[in-house]
N, CA, C and O atoms as a Maestro MAE file, in Angstrom:
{
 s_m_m2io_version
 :::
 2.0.0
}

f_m_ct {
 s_m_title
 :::
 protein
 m_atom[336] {
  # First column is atom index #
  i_m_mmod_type
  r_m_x_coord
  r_m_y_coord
  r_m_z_coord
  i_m_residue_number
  s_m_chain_name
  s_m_pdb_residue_name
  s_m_pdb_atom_name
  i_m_atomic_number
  :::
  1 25 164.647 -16.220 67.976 1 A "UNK " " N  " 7
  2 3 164.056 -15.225 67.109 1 A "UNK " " CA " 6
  3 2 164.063 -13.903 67.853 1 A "UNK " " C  " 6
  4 15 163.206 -13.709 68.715 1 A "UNK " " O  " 8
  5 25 165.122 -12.835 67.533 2 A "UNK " " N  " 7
  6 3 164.504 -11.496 68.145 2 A "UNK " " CA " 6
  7 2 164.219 -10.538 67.489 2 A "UNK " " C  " 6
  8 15 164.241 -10.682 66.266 2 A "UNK " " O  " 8
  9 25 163.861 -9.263 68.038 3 A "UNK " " N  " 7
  10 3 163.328 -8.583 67.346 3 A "UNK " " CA " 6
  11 2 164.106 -7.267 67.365 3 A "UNK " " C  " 6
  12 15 164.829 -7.212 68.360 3 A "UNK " " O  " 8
  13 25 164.172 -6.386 66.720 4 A "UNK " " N  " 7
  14 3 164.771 -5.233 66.461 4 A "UNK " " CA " 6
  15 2 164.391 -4.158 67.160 4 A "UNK " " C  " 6
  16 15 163.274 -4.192 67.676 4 A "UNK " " O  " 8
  17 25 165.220 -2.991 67.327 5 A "UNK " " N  " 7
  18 3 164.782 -2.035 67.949 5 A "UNK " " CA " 6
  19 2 165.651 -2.256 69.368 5 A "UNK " " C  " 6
  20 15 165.217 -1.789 70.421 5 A "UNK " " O  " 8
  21 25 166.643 -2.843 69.328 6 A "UNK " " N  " 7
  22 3 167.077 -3.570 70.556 6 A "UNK " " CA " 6
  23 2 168.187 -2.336 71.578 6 A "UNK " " C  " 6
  24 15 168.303 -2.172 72.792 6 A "UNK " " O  " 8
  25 25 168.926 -1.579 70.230 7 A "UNK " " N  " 7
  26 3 169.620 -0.711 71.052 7 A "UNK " " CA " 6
  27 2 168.953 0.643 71.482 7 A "UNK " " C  " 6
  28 15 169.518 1.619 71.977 7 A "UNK " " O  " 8
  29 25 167.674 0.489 71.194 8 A "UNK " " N  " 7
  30 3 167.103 1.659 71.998 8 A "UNK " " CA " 6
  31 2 166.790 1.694 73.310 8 A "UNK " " C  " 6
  32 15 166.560 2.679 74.010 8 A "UNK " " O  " 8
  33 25 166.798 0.420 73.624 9 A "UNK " " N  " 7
  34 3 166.622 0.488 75.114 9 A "UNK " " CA " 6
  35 2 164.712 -0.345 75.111 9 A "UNK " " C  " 6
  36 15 164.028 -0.650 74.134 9 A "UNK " " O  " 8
  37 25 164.343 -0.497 76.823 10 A "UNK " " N  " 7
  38 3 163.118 -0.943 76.599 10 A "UNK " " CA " 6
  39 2 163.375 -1.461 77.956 10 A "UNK " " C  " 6
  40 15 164.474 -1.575 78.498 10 A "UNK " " O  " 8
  41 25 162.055 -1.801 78.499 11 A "UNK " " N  " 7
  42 3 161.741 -2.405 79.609 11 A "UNK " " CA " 6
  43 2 161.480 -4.099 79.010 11 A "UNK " " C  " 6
  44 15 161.143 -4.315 77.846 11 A "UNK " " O  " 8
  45 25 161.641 -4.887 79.739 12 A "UNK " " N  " 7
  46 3 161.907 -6.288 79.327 12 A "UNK " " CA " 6
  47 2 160.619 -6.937 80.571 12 A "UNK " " C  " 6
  48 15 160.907 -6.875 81.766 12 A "UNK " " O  " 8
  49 25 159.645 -7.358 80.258 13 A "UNK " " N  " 7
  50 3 159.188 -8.185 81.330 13 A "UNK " " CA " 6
  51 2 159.459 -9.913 80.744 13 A "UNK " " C  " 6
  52 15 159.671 -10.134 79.551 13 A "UNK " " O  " 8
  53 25 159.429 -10.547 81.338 14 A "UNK " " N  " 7
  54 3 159.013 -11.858 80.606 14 A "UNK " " CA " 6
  55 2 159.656 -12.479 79.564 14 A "UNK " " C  " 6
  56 15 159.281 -13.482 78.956 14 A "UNK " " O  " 8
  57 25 160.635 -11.832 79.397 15 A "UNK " " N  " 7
  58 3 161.512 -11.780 77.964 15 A "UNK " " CA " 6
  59 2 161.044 -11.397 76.887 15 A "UNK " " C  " 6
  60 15 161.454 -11.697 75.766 15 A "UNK " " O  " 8
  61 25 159.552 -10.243 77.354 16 A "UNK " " N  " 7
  62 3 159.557 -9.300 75.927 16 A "UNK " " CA " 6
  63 2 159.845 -8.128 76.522 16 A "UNK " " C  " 6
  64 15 159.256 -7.688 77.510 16 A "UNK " " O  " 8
  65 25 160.892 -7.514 75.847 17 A "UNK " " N  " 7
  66 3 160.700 -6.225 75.387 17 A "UNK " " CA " 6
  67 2 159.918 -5.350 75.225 17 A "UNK " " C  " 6
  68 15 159.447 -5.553 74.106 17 A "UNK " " O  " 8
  69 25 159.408 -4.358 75.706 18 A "UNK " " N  " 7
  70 3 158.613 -3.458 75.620 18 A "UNK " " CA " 6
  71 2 159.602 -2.112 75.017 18 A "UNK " " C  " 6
  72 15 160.231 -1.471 75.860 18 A "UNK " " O  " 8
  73 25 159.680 -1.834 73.984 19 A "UNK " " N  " 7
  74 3 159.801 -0.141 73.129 19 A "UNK " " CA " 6
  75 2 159.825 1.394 74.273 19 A "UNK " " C  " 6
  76 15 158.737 1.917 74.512 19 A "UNK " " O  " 8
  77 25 160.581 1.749 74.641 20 A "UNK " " N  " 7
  78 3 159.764 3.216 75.095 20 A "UNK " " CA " 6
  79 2 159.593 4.394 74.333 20 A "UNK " " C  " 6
  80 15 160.634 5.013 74.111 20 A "UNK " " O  " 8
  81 25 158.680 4.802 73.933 21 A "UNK " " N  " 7
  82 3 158.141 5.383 73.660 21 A "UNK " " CA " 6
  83 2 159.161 7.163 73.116 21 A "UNK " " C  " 6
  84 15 159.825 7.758 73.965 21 A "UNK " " O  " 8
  85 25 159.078 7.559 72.009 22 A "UNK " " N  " 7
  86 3 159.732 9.000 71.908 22 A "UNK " " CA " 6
  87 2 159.036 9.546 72.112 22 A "UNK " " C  " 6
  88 15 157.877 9.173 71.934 22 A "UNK " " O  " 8
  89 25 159.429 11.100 72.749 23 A "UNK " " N  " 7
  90 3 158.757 11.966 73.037 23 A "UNK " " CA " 6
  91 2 157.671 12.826 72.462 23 A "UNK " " C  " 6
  92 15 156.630 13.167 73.024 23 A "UNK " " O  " 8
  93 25 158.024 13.081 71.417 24 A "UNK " " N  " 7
  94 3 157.300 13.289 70.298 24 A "UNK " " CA " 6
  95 2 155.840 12.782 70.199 24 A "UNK " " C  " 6
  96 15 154.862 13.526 70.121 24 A "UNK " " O  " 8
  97 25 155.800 11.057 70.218 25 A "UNK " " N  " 7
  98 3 154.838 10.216 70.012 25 A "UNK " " CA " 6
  99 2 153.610 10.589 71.356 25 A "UNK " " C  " 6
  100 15 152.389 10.690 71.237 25 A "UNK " " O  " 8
  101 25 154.577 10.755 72.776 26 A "UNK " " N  " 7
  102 3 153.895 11.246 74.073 26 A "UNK " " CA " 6
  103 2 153.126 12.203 74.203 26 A "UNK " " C  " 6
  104 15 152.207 12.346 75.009 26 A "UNK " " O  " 8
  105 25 153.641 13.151 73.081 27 A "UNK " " N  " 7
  106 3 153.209 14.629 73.321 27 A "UNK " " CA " 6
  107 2 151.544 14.713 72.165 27 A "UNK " " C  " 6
  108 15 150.375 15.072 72.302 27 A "UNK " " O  " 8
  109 25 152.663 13.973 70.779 28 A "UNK " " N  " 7
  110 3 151.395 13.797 70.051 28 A "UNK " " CA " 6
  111 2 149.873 13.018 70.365 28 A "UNK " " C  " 6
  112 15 148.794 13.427 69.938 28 A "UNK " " O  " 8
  113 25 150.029 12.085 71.016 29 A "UNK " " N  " 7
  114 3 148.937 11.514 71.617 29 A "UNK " " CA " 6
  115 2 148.309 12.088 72.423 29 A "UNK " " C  " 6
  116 15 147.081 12.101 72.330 29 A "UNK " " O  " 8
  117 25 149.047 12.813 73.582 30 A "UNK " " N  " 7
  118 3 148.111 13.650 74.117 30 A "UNK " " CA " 6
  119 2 147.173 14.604 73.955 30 A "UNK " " C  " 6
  120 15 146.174 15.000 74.556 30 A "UNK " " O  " 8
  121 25 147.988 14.953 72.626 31 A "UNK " " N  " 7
  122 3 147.188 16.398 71.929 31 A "UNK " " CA " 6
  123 2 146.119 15.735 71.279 31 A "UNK " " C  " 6
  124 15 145.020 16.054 71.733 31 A "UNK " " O  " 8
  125 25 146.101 14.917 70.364 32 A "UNK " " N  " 7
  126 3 145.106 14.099 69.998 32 A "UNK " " CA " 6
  127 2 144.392 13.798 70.859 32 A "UNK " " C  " 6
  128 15 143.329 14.310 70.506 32 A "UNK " " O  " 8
  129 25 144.225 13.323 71.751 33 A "UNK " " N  " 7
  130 3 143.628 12.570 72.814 33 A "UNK " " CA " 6
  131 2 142.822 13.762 73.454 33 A "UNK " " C  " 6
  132 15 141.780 13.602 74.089 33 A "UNK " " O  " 8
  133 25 143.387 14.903 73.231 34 A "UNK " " N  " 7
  134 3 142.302 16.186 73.524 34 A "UNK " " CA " 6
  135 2 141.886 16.703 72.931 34 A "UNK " " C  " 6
  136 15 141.130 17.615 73.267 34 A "UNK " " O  " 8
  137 25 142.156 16.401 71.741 35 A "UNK " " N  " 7
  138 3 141.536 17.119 70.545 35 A "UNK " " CA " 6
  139 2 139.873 15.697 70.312 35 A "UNK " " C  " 6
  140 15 138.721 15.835 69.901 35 A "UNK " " O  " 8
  141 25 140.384 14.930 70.650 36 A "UNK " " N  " 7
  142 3 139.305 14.131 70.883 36 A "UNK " " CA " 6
  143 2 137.755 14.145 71.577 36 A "UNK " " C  " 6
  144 15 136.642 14.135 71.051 36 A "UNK " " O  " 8
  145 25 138.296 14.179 73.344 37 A "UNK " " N  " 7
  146 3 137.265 14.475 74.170 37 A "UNK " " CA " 6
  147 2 136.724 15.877 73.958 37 A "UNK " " C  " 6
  148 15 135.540 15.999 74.271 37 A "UNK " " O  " 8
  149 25 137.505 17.276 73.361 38 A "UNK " " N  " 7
  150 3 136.405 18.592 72.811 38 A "UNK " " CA " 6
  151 2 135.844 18.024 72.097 38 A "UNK " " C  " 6
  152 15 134.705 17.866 72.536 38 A "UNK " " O  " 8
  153 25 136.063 17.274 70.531 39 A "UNK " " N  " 7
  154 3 135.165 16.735 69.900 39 A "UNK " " CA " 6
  155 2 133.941 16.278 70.586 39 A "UNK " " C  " 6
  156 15 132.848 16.541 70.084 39 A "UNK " " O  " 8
  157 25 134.008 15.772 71.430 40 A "UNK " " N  " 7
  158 3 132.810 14.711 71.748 40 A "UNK " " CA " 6
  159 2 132.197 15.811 72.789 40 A "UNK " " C  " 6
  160 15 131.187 16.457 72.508 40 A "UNK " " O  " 8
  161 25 132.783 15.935 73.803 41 A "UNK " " N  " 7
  162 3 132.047 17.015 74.454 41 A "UNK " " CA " 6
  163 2 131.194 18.231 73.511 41 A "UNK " " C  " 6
  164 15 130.007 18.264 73.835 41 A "UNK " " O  " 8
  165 25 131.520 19.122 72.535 42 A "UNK " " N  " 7
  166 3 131.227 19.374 71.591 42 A "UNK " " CA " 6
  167 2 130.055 19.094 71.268 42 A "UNK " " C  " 6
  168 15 129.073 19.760 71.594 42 A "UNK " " O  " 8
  169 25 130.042 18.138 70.632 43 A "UNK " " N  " 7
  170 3 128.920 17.335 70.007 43 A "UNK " " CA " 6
  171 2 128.311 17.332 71.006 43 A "UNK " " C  " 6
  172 15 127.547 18.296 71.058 43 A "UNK " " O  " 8
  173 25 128.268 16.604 71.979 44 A "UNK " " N  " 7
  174 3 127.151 15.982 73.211 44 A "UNK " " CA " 6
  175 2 126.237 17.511 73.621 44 A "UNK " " C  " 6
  176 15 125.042 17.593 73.905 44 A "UNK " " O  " 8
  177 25 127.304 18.677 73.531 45 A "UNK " " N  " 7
  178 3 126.258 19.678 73.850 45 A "UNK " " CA " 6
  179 2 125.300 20.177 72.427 45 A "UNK " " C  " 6
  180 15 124.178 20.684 72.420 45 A "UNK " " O  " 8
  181 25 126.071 19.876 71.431 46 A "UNK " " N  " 7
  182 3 124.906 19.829 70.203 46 A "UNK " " CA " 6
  183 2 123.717 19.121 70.119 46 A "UNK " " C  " 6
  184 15 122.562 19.540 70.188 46 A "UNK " " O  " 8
  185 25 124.183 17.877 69.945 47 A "UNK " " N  " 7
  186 3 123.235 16.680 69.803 47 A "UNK " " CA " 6
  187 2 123.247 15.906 71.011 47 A "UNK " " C  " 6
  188 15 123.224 14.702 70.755 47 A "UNK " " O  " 8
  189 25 123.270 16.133 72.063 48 A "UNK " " N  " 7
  190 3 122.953 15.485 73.148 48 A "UNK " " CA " 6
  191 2 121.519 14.795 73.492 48 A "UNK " " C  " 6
  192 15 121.151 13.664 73.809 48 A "UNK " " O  " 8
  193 25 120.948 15.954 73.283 49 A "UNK " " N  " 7
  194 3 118.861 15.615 73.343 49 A "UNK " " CA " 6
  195 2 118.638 14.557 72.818 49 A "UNK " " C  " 6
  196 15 118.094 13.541 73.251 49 A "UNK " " O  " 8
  197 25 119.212 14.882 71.543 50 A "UNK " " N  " 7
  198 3 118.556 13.840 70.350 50 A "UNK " " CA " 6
  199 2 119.290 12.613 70.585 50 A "UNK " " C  " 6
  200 15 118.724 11.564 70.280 50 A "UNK " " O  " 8
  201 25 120.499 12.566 71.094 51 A "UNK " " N  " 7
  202 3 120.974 11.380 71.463 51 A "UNK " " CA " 6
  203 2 120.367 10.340 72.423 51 A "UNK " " C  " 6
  204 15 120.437 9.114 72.341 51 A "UNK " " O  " 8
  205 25 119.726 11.135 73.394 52 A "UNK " " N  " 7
  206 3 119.326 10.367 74.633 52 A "UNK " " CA " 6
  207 2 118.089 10.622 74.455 52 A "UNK " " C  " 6
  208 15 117.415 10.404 75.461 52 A "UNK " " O  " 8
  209 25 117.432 11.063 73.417 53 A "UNK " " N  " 7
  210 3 115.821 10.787 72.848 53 A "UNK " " CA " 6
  211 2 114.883 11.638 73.774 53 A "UNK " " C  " 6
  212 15 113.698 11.358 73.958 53 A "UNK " " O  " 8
  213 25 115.606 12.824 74.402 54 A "UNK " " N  " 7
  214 3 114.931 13.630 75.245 54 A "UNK " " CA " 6
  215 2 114.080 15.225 74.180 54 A "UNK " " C  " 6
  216 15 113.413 16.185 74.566 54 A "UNK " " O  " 8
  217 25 114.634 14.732 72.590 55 A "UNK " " N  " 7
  218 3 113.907 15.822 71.342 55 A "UNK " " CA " 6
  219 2 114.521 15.022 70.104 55 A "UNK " " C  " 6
  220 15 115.626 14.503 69.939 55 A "UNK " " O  " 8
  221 25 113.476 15.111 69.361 56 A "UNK " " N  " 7
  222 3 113.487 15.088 68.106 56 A "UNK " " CA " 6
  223 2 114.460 15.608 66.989 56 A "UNK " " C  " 6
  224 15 114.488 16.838 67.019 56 A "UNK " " O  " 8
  225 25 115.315 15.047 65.954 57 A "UNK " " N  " 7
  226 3 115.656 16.323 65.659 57 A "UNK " " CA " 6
  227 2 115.252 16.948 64.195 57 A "UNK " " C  " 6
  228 15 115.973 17.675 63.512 57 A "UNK " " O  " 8
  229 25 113.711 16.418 63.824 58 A "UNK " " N  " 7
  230 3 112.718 17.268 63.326 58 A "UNK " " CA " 6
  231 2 111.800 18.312 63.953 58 A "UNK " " C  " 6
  232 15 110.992 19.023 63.356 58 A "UNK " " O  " 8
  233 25 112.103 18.277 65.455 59 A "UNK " " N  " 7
  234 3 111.197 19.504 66.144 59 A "UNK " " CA " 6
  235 2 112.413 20.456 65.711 59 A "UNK " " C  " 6
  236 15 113.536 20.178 65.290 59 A "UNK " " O  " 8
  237 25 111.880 21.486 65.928 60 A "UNK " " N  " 7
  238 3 111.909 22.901 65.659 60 A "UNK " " CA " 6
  239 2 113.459 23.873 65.834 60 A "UNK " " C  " 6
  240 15 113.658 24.205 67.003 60 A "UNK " " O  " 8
  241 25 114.163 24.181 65.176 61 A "UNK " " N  " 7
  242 3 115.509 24.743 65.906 61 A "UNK " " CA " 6
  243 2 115.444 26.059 66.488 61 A "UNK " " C  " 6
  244 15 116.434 26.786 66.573 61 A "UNK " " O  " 8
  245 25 114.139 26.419 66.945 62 A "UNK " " N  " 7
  246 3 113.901 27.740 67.937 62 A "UNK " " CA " 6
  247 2 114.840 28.924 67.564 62 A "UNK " " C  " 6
  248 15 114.252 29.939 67.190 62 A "UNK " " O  " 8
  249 25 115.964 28.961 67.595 63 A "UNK " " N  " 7
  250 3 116.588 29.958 67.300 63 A "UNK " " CA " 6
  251 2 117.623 29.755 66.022 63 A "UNK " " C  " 6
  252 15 118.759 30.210 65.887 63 A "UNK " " O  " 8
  253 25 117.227 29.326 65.566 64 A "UNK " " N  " 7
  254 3 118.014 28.904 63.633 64 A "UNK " " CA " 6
  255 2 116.520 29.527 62.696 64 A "UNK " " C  " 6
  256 15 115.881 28.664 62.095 64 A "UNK " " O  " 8
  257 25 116.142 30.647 62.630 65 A "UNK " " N  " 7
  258 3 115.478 31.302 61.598 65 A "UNK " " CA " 6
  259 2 115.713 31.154 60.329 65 A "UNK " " C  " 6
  260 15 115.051 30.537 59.494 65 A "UNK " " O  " 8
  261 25 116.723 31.769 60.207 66 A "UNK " " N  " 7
  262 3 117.408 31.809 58.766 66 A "UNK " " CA " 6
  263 2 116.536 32.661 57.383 66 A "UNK " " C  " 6
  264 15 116.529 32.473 56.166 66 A "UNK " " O  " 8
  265 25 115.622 33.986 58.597 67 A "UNK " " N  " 7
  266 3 114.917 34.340 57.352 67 A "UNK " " CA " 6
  267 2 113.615 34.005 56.977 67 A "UNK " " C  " 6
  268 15 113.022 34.577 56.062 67 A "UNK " " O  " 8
  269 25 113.105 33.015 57.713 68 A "UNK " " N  " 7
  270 3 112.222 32.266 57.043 68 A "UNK " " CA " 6
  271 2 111.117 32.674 57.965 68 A "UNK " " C  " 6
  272 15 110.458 31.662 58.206 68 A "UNK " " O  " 8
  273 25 110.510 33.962 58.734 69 A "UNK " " N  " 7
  274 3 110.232 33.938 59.169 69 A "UNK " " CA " 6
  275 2 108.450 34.456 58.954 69 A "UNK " " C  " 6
  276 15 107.748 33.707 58.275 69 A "UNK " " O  " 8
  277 25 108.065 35.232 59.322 70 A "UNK " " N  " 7
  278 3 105.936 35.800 59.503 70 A "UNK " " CA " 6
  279 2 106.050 36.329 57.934 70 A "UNK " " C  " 6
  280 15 104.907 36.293 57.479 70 A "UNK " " O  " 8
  281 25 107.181 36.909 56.712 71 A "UNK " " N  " 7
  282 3 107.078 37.582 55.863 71 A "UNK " " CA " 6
  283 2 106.600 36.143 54.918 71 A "UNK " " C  " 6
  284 15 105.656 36.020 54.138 71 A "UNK " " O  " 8
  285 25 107.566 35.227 55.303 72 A "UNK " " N  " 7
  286 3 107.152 33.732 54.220 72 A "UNK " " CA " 6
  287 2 106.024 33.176 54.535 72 A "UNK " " C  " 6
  288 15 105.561 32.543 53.586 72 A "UNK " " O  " 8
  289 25 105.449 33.151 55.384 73 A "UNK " " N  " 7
  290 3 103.881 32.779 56.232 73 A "UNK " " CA " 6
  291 2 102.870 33.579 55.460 73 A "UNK " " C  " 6
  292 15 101.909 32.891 55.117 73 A "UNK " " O  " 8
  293 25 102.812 34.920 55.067 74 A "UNK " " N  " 7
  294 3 101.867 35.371 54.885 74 A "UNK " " CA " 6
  295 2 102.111 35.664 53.228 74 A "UNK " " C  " 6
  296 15 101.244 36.219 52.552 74 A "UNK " " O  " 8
  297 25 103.223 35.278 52.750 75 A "UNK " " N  " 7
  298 3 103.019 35.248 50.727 75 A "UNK " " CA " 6
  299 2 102.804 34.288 50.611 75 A "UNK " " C  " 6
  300 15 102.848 34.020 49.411 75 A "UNK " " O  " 8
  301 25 102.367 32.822 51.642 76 A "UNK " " N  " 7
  302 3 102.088 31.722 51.415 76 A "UNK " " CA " 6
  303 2 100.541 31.686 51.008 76 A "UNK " " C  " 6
  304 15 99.970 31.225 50.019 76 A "UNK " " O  " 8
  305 25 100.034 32.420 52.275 77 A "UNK " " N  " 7
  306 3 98.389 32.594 52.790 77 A "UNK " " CA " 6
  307 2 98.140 33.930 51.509 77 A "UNK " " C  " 6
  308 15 96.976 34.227 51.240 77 A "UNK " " O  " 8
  309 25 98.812 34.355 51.092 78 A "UNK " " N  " 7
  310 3 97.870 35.683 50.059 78 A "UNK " " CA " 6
  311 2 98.137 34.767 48.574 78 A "UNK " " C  " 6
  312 15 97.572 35.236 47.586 78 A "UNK " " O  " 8
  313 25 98.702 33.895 48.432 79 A "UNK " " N  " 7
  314 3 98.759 33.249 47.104 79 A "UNK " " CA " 6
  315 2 97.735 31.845 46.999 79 A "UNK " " C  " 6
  316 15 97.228 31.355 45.990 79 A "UNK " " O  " 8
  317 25 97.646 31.441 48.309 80 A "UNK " " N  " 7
  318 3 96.260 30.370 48.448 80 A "UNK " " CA " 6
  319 2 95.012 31.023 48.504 80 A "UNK " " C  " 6
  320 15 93.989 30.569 47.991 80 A "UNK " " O  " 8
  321 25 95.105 32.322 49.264 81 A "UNK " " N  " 7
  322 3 93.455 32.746 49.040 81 A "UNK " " CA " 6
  323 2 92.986 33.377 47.474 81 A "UNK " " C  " 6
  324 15 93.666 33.841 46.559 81 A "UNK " " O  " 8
  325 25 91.551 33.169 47.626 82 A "UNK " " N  " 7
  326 3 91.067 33.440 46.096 82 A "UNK " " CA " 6
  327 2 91.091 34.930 46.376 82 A "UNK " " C  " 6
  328 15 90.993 35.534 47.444 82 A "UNK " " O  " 8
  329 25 91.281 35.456 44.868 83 A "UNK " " N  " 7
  330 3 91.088 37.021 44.271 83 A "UNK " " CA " 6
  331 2 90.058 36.953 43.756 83 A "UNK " " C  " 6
  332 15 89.851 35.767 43.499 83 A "UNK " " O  " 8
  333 25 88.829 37.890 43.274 84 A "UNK " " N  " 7
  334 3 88.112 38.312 43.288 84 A "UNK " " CA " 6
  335 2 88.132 39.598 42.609 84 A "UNK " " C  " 6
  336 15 87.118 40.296 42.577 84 A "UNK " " O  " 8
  :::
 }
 m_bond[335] {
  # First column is bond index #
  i_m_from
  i_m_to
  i_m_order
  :::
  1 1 2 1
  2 2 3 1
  3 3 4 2
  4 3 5 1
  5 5 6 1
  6 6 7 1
  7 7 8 2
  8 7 9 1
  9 9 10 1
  10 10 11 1
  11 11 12 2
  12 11 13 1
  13 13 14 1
  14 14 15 1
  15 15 16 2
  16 15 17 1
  17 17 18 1
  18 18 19 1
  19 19 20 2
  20 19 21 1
  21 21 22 1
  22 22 23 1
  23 23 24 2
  24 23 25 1
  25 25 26 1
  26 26 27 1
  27 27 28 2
  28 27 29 1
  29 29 30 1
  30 30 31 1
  31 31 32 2
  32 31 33 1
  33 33 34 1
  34 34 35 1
  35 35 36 2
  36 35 37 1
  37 37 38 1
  38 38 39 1
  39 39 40 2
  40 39 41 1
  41 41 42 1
  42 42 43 1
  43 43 44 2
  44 43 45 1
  45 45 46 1
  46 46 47 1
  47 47 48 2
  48 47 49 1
  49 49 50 1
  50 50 51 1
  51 51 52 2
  52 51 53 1
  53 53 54 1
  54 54 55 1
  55 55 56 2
  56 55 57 1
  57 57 58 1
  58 58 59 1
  59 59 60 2
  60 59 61 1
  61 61 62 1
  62 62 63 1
  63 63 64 2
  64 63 65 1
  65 65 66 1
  66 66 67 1
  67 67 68 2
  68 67 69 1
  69 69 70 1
  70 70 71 1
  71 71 72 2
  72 71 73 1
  73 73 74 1
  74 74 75 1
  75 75 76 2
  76 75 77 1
  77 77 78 1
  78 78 79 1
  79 79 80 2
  80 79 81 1
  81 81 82 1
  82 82 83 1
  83 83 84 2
  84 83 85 1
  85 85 86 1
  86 86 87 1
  87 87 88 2
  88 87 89 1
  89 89 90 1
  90 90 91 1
  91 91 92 2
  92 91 93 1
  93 93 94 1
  94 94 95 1
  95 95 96 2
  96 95 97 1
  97 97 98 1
  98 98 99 1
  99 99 100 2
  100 99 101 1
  101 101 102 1
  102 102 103 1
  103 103 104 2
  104 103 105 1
  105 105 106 1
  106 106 107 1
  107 107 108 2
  108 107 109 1
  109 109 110 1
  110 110 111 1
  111 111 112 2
  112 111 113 1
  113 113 114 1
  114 114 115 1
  115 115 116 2
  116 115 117 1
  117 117 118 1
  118 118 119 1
  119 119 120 2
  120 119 121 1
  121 121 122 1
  122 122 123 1
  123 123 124 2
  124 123 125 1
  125 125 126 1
  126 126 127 1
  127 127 128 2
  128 127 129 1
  129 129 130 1
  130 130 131 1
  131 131 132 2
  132 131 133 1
  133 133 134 1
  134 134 135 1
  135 135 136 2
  136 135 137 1
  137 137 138 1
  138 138 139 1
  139 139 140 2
  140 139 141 1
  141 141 142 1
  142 142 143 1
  143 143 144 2
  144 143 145 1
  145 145 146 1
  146 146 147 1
  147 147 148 2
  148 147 149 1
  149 149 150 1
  150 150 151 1
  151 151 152 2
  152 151 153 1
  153 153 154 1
  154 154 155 1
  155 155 156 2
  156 155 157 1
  157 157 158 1
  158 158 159 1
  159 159 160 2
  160 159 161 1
  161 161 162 1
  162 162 163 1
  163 163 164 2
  164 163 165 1
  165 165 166 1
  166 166 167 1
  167 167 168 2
  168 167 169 1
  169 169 170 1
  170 170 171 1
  171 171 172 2
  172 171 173 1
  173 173 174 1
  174 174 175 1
  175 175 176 2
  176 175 177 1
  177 177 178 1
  178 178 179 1
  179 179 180 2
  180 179 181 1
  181 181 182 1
  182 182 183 1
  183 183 184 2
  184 183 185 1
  185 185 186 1
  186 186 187 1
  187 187 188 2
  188 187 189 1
  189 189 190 1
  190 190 191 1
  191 191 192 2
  192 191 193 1
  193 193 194 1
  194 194 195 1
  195 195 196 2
  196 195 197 1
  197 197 198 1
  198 198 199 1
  199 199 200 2
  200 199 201 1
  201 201 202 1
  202 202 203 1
  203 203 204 2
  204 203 205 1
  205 205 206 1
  206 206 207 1
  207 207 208 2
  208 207 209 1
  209 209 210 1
  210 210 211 1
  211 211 212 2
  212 211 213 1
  213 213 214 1
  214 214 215 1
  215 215 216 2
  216 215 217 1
  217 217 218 1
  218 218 219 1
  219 219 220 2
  220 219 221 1
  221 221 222 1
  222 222 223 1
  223 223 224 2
  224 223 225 1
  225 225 226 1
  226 226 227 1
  227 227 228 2
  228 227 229 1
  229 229 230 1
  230 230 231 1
  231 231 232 2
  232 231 233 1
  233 233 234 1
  234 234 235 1
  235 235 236 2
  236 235 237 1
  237 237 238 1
  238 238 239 1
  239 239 240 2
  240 239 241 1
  241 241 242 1
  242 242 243 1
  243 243 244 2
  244 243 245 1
  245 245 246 1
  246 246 247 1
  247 247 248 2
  248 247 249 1
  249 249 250 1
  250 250 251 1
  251 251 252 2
  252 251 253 1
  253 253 254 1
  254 254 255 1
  255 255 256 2
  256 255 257 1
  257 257 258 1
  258 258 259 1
  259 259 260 2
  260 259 261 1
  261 261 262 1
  262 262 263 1
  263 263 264 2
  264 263 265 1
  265 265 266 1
  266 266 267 1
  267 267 268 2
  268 267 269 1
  269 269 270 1
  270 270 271 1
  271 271 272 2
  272 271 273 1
  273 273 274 1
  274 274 275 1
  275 275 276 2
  276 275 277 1
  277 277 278 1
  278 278 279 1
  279 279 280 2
  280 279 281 1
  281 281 282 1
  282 282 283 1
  283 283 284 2
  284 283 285 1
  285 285 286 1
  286 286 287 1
  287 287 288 2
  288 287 289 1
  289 289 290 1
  290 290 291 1
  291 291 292 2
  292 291 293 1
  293 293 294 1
  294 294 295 1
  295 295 296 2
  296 295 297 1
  297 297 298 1
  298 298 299 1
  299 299 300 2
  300 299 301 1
  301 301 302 1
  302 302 303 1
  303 303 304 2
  304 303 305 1
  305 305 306 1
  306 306 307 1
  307 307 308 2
  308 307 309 1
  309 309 310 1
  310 310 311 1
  311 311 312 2
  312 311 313 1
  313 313 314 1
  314 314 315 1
  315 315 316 2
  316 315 317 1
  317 317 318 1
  318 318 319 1
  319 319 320 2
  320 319 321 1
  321 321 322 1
  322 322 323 1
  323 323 324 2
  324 323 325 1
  325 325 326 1
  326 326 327 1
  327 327 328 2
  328 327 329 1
  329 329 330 1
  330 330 331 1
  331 331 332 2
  332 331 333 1
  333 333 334 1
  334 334 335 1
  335 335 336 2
  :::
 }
}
């Protein structure tokens, strides 16, 4: 029973065949393969804390405002207190 792919060549241990690899496939993996570890590195500096349970990630995002800041606090507090 053999298998195809035979005139491309290949390293043979054992009487299998091993494929080598096109260049293409070498180059693409690598790039992937780094496009990978930024991913994760990435992330780990995002969500790192919360990963290793060193913060919450319902505490507070300190510097993510978004606006919401002493002006929404105090039309909160003048619409709960009574008028008169």
């Amino acid at each position: 029973m053999g298998g195809g792919g035979g005139a491309h060549g290949g390293t043979t241990y054992k009487g299998y065949t091993i494929p080598h690899n096109k260049r293409w496939h070498t180059i693409a993996g690598k790039g992937l393969c780094a496009t990978m570890w930024f991913w994760i590195f990435y992330r780990a500096k995002q969500d790192g804390a919360v990963l290793l349970g060193m913060r919450h990630p319902w505490d507070g995002h300190d510097d993510h405002a978004h606006g919401h800041g002493h002006a929404h606090e105090h039309e909160a507090s003048s619409s709960s207190s009574p008028s008169h």
